[in-house]
N, C-alpha and C positions, 0 to 999 in steps of 0.2 A: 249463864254461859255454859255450853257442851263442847264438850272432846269430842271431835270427829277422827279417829285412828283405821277405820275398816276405809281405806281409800288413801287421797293425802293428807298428812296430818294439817288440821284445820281447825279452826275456833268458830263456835257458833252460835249466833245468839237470836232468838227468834228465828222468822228466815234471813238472815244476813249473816252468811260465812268468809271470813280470810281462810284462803288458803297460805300458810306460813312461807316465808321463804327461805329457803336452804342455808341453816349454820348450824355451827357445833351447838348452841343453847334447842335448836330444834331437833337434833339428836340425843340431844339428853330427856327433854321433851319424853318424845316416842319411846325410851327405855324406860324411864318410871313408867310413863301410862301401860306399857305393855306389862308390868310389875304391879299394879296398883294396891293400895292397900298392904303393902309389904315391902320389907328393906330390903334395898337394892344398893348391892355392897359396893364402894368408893372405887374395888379394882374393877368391876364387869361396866361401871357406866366409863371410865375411865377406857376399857377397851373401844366400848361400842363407839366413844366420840375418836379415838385418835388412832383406830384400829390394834394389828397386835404390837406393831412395833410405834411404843409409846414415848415419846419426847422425856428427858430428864424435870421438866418443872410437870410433868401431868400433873402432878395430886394438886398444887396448887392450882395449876389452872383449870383444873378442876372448881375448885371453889369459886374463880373467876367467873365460868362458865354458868355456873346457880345465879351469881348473883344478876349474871344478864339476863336467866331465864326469868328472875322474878321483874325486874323491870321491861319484863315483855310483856305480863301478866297485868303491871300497872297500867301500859299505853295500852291493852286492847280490853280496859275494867275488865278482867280477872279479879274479884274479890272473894269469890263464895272456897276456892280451892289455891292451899297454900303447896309449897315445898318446904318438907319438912329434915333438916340435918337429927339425925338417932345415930346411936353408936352403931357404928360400922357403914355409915353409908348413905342414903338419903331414900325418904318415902313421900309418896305423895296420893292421898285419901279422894275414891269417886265412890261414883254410886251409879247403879243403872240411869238414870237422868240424867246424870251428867259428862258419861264416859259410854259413846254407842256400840263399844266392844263389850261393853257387861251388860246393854242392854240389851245388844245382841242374843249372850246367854243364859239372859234370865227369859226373853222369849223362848228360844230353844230349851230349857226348860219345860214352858208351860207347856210348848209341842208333844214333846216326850211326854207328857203326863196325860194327853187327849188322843193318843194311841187308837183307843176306845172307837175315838167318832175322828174317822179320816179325814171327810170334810171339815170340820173346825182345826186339826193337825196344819194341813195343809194349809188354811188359813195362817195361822199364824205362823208358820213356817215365811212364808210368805211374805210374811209381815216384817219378821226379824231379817230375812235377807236381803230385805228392801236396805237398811241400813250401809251394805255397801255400795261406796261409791265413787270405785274405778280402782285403779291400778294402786296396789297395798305400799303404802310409803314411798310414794313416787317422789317426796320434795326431803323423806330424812338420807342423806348423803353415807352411809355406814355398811361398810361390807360386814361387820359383825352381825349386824341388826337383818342385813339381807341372808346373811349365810343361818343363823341362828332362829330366825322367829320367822321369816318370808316362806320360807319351804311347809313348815309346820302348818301354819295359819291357811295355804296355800291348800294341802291335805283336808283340811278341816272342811273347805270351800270345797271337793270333791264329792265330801260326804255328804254334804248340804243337798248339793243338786244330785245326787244319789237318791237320797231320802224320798225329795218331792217328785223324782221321775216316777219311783216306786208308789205313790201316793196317783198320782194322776192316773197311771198304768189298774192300780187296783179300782179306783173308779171309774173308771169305762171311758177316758177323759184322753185316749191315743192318740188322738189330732193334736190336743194342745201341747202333750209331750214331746209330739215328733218335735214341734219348732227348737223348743228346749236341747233335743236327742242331735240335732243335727249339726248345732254347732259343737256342745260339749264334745263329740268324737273327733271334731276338725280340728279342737282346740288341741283334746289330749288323744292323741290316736293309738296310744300304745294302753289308754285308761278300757278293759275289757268287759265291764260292767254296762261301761255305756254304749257300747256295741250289743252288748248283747239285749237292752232296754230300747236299744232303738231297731234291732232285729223284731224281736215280738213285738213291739208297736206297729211296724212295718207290717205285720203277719196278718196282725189282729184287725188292721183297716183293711184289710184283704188286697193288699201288692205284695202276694208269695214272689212272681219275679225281682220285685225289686229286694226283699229280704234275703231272698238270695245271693242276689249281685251284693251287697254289703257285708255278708258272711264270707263269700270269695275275696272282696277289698282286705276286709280286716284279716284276714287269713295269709294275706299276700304279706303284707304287713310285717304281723310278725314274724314269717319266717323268714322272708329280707333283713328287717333291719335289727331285728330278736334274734335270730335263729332259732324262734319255740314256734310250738303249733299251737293252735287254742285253746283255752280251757276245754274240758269236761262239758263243764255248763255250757258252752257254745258249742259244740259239737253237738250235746244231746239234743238243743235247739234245733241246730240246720238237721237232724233225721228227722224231727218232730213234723218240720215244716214240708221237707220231703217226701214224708207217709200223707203230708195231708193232714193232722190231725188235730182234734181239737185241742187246744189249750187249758183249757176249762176258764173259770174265771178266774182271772188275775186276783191275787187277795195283798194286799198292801205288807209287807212284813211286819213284825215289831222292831220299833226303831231301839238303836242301841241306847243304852244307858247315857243318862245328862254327864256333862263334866263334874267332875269332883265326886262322885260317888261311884262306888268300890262294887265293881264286879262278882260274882261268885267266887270268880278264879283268882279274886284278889287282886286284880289288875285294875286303874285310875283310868275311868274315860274320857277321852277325850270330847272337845262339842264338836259339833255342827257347824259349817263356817254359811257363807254365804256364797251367794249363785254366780253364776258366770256375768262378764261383762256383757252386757249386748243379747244375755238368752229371750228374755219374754221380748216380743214385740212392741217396743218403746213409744211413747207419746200417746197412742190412743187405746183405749182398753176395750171389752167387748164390743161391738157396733151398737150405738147408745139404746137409752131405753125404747122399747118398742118392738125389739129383736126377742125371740122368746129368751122369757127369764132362765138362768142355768140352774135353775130349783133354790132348795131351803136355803138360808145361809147359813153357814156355822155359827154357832155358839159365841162371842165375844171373849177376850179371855180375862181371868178374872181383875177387879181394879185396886191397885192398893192405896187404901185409905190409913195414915196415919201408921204406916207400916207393916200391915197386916193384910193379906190378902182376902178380899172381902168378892164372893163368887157375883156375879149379874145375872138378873133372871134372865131366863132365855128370850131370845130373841122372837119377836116374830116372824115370819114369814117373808113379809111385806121390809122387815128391819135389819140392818146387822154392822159389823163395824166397816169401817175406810178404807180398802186395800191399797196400800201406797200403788204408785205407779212407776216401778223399775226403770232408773234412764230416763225419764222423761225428756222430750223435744219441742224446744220451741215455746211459744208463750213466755218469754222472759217475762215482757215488762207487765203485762196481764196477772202472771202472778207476783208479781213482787207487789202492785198496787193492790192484789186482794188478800196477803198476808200483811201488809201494813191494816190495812182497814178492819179485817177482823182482831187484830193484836192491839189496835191505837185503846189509849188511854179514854174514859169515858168523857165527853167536852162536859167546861166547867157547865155548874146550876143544873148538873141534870140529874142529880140526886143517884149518881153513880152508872146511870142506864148509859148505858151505848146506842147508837143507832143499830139495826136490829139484823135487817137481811142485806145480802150481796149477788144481784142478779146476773146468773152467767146466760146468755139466748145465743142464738145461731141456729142454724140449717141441721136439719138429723144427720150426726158421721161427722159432724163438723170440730169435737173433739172436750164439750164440753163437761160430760162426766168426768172424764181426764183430770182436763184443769183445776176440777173440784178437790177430786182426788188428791190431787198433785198439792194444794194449800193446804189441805189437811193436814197432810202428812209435814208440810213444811212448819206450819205454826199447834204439833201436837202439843208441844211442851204449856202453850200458853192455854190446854185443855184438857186439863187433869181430870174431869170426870167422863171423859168420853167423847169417840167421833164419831157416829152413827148417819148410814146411806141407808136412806126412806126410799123405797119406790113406789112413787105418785101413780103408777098405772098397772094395769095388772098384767099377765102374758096376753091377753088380747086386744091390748092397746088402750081399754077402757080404764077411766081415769076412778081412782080409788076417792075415798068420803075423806072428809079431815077430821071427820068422827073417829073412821078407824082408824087413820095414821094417827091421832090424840093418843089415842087405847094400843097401837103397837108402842109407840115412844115410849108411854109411862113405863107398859111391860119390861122397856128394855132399859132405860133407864132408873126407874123406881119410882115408888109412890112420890107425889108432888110433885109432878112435872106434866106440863100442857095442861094446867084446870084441874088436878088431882087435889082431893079433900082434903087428905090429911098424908097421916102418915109420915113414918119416918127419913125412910128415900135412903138408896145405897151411893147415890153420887155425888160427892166434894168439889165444889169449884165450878168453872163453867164449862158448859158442852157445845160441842158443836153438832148439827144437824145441815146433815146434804139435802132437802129435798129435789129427789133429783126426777126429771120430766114431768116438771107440773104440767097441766093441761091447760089451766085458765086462772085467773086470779079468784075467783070465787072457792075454788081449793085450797087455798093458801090462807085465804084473810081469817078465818077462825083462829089459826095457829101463831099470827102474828100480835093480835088484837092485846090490850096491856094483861086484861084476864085470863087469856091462853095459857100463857105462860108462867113459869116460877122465880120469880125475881129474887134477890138477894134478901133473905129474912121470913119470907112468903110462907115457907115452909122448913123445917130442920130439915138442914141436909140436901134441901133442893138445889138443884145447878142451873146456874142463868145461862139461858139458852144464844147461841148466837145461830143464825141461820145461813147458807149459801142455797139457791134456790135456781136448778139449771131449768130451763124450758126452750123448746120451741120458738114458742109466742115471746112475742116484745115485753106483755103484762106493763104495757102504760100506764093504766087503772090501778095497777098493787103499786107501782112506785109513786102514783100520785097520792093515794090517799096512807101510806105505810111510810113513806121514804126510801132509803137505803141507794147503792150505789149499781150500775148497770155496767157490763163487760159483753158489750155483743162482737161475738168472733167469725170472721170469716175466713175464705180456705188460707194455708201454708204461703208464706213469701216462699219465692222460689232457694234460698238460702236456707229457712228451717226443714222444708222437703229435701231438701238435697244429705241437710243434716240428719233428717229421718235417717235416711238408707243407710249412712255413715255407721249409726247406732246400731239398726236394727240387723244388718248383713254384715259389716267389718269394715274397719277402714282398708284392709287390703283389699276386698273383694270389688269395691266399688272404687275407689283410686285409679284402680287398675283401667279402668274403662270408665271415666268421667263422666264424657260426653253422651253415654249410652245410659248411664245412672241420670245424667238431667234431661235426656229426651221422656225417660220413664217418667218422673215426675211430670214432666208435662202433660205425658197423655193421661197421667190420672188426675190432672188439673189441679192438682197440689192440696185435694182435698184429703183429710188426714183420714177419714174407711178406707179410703179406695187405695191411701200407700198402704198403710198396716194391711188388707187383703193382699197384696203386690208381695210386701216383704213374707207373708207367710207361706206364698206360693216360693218365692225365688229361696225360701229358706231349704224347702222341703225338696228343692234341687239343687244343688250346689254345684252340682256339674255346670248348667246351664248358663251362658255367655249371656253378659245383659246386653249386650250388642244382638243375639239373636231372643232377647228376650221383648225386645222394641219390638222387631216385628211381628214378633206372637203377638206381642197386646194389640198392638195399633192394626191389625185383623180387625177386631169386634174389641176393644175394652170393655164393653157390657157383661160380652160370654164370660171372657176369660177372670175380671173380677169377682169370683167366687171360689169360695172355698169346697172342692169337691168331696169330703170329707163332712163337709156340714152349709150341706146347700142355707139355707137360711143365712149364711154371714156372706152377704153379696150385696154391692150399691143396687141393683133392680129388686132386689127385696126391700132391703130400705128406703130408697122412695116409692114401692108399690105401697110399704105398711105406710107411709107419710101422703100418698094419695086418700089409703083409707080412713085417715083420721079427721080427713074436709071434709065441709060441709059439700052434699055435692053440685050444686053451683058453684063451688068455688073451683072443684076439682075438675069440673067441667072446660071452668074458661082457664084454667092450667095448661089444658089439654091443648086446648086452641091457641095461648099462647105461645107453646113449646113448638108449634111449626109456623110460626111466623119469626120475623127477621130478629139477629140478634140484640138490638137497642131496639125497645117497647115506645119509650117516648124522652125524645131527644128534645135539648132546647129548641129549636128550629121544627119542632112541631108544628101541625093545624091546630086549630081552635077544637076539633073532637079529639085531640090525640094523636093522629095519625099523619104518616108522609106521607111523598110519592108514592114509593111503593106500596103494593098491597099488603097490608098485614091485619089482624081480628081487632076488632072494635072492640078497647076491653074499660068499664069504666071503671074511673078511678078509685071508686072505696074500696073494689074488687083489688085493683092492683095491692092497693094500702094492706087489705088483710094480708093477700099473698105475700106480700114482704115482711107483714108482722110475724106469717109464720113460718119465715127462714127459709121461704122458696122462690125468693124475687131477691136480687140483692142491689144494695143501693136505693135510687126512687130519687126525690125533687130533694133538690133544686136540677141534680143529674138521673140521668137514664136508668130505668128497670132493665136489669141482665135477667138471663137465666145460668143456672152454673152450664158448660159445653155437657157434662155425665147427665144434671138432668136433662136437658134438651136431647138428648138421644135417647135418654129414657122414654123420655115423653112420643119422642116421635114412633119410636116404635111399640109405643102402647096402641098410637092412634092405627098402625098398620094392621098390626094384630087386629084390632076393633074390626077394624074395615073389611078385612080378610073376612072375617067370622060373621059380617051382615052378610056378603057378597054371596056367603054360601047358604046363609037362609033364606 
């Protein structure tokens, strides 16, 4: 069982969380944990449940108020963590595992200690922020607890996304900061840091007029509602930008000291809290594999075994750890059934084995690394030696050996693991592995096979592997002959899209204009690239009416889903690179399908396929592959679609074609 306090205060066990509901036992709750491991004297919890002016029975009903909270602890089996009466007050004993406010700072820790390598920093920064999960004590009822620790905790979360701006900004990473930069200033507009982080971000993509106009905003600002001018630092900025001049490059700072350890000056730092509501672009994370890769990964951070922090070899390349996914949207029930399935008990007579992989498929953009993602991070606890995301293909789409994903794993998890000889092994427990865009099932079957792997006993110290395995392709052939369970997803109900924008923009900014927020979704067909592109453009304007943002899309959606800043994350890239991974007959009759009518073959078909009307003679295995690999949706007993974004794709691949014979 885990303490969820970085949000509402909540119990949680695997992925299945209560959130509590509002009583005094649940504000006494929140005071111990926010105290943990230390006594928490009889008069401050006494304030914090009845505020300052306290009833004449408090102290007993104080007592009263424990005895509920541990019978809250019985009904939801609470057994591993007591409350404890000690002279003067009461305590109650967590540990990073089981309280995600210390796990919090014991990642921020490992951040601050990886200074050194920015990328692996920013990683796990990352990582630890992930932990929160919305609005700080939204269900404990306590003006002391909101007056006293909300403000604090609140600061700490300034610094956080201080930190990783400054991290993104040093490595050349300005696109993905602005999204971050843009809300942070709307949230806090008097907070000057972030103004001036989202200035040179601005600068450094080269929109000096726009860095401008936000230096005058924020300027305006202060002196309205401050009555100060700007820093130093933002002045010297706006001459910088003025003269024109080079910046040079951004260098990351050193971040300040961890909590609990004593400054030069003798002064106690403070940590690092976590990021904003709603900053990263929620539900889908970079446009999936296929997209060039964003280089090495960082370093994993290290795993404690047995209490001891015990370093992991580095990672390869090809290898590295799980990055949660901030906010996620949508896929409820998809992942609840694939964190039960990787958490279920192993079935009787099977001499402890579990069933092995869980197959996520769908359309490229369609949201499956995500969802991987997103189980990961939900059932970590049940995967104490590690979660590791494999990439099955390289930056040019070509599909890697399962030789060397064998020889990246072992590297990153330790000797005996995937067919390793010997050797001692640095990982305890079982792991999880993403492979994530497999190509075919002949990629995979080596790594599945009983010998591939390290089973319990197999090797000291080896960690029984469970596997999630995203692809394209269906992979009929690996669940016939492997087993395991399939989750083929297609685009957003018009409900989780809607909830997209909700996340990813504000619930003010799209409330505001509903009906202009559910036209958007539609014209991006509710597939989850094309909103996450959409929300990162409508971030990177805030000014812009999504009422006049309908009619910009609905122009060309093709043009305008792209990222100007990094032409490469655009739906015509991602199905041009998903063109070029067919065979090309297949790509060919794509082609021809993509300007013929929207149902391919309808019950009320002829005997070849075809209606009335004219459309391409396409035979069936052809369609069968095309939908195995996520660009036909649906098929028999009902009709072949095409998504409406690919079919415009597609049709305007064929124009272009045509165009460029015509001229030769």
């Amino acid at each position: 069982m885990r303490f969820q306090l970085l949000g509402p205060l909540a119990l949680a066990d695997g992925p299945d969380v209560v959130v509590l509901q509002p009583s005094k036992p649940v504000i006494l709750l929140a005071a111990l944990l926010l105290n943990s491991n230390s006594t928490v004297s009889a008069e401050y919890l006494q304030r914090a449940v009845w505020g300052e002016d306290q009833p004449a029975t408090a102290k007993a009903a104080l007592q009263t108020c424990v005895l509920r909270l541990r019978r809250l602890f019985t009904k939801h089996g609470v057994t591993g963590t007591s409350i404890e009466a000690v002279p003067g007050g009461y305590r109650i004993t967590a540990g990073p595992p089981t309280l995600d406010l210390l796990g919090f700072r014991d990642q921020v820790r490992r951040a601050t200690a990886l200074a050194r390598d920015p990328e692996a920093e920013l990683y796990t920064l990352k990582d630890a922020l992930s932990l929160w999960q919305g609005s700080l004590l939204a269900n404990v009822r306590s003006d002391v607890l909101h007056r006293d620790e909300v403000p604090r905790l609140s600061e700490e979360r300034l610094r956080a996304v201080e930190r990783v701006c400054d991290l993104l900004l040093g490595l050349g990473r300005c696109g993905e900061a602005l999204v971050d930069l843009w809300t942070a200033t709307r949230v806090y507009p008097g907070h000057e840091r972030f103004h001036e982080q989202l200035i040179e971000a601005l600068y450094r993509t080269g929109r000096q007029s726009q860095a401008l106009a936000e230096y005058r905003r924020v300027k305006g600002f202060l002196l309205d509602e401050l009555g100060v001018d700007p820093s130093p630092s933002l002045r010297q900025l706006e001459l910088s930008i003025l003269r024109g001049e080079d910046l040079g490059a951004a260098a990351p700072t050193v971040p300040a000291a961890p909590a609990g350890t004593v400054t030069p000056t003798g002064t106690v730092a403070s940590v690092t809290a976590a990021s904003l509501p709603g900053v990263p672009v929620p539900g889908v994370p970079a446009l999936e594999a296929g997209a060039p890769e964003p280089g090495p990964y960082p370093a994993p951070a290290p795993r404690v075994v047995q209490g001891a922090a015990v370093p992991l070899p580095a990672a390869a390349p090809g290898v590295g750890p799980v990055a949660a996914v901030p906010h996620f949207t949508g896929r409820a029930a998809e992942a609840a059934a694939m964190a039960a399935r990787l958490t279920a008990e192993p079935p009787p007579g099977t001499d402890g084995q579990r069933p092995l992989a869980v197959l996520v498929s769908g359309a490229p953009g369609i949201g499956k690394t995500a969802l991987a993602q997103h189980v990961a991070h939900l059932v970590r606890d049940s995967f104490p030696a590690g979660r590791l995301l494999v990439r099955m293909t390289r930056a040019d789409g070509r599909p890697r050996t399962a030789d060397e994903v064998a020889a990246d794993v072992a590297a990153a998890l330790g000797p005996g693991v995937t067919g390793g000889t010997g050797g001692t092994g640095t990982a305890v427990g079982r792991a999880l592995l993403i492979l994530d865009d497999v190509v075919d099932a002949d990629q995979v079957r080596p790594l599945l096979t009983p010998g591939a792997r390290a089973t319990p006993g197999t090797h000291p110290g080896a960690p029984d592997l469970a596997v999630v395995v995203t692809s394209r392709m269906g992979l009929g052939g690996l669940i016939a002959t492997h087993g395991g369970w399939v989750h083929r997803l297609t685009a957003f109900t018009e409900a989780e899209s809607y909830a997209f924008l909700l996340a990813a923009l504000g619930a003010e900014r799209v409330e505001a204009e509903q009906r202009a927020a559910r036209r958007l979704t539609a014209l991006c067909g509710h597939f989850p690239a094309a909103l996450r592109i959409l929300a990162a453009r409508l971030l990177t304007r805030p000014g812009l009416l999504l009422g006049d943002a309908v009619d910009w899309l609905g122009g060309d959606p093709l043009a305008r889903l792209t990222l100007t800043d990094s032409p490469d994350h655009s739906v015509s890239g991602l199905f041009d690179r998903a063109l070029g991974r067919l065979d090309p007959r297949l790509s060919e009759a794509l082609l021809r399908i993509g300007t013929g009518p929207p149902d391919l073959l309808r019950e009320d078909a002829g005997p070849d396929g075809t209606e009335e009307h004219d459309h391409p003679s396409v035979p069936e295995d052809v369609l069968e592959q095309l939908a195995d690999a996520g660009l036909l949706e649906d098929g028999p007993p009902g009709p072949y679609r095409v998504h409406d974004l690919l079919r415009a794709h597609l049709r305007r691949t064929v124009r272009i074609r045509n165009r460029r014979t015509e001229k030769v």
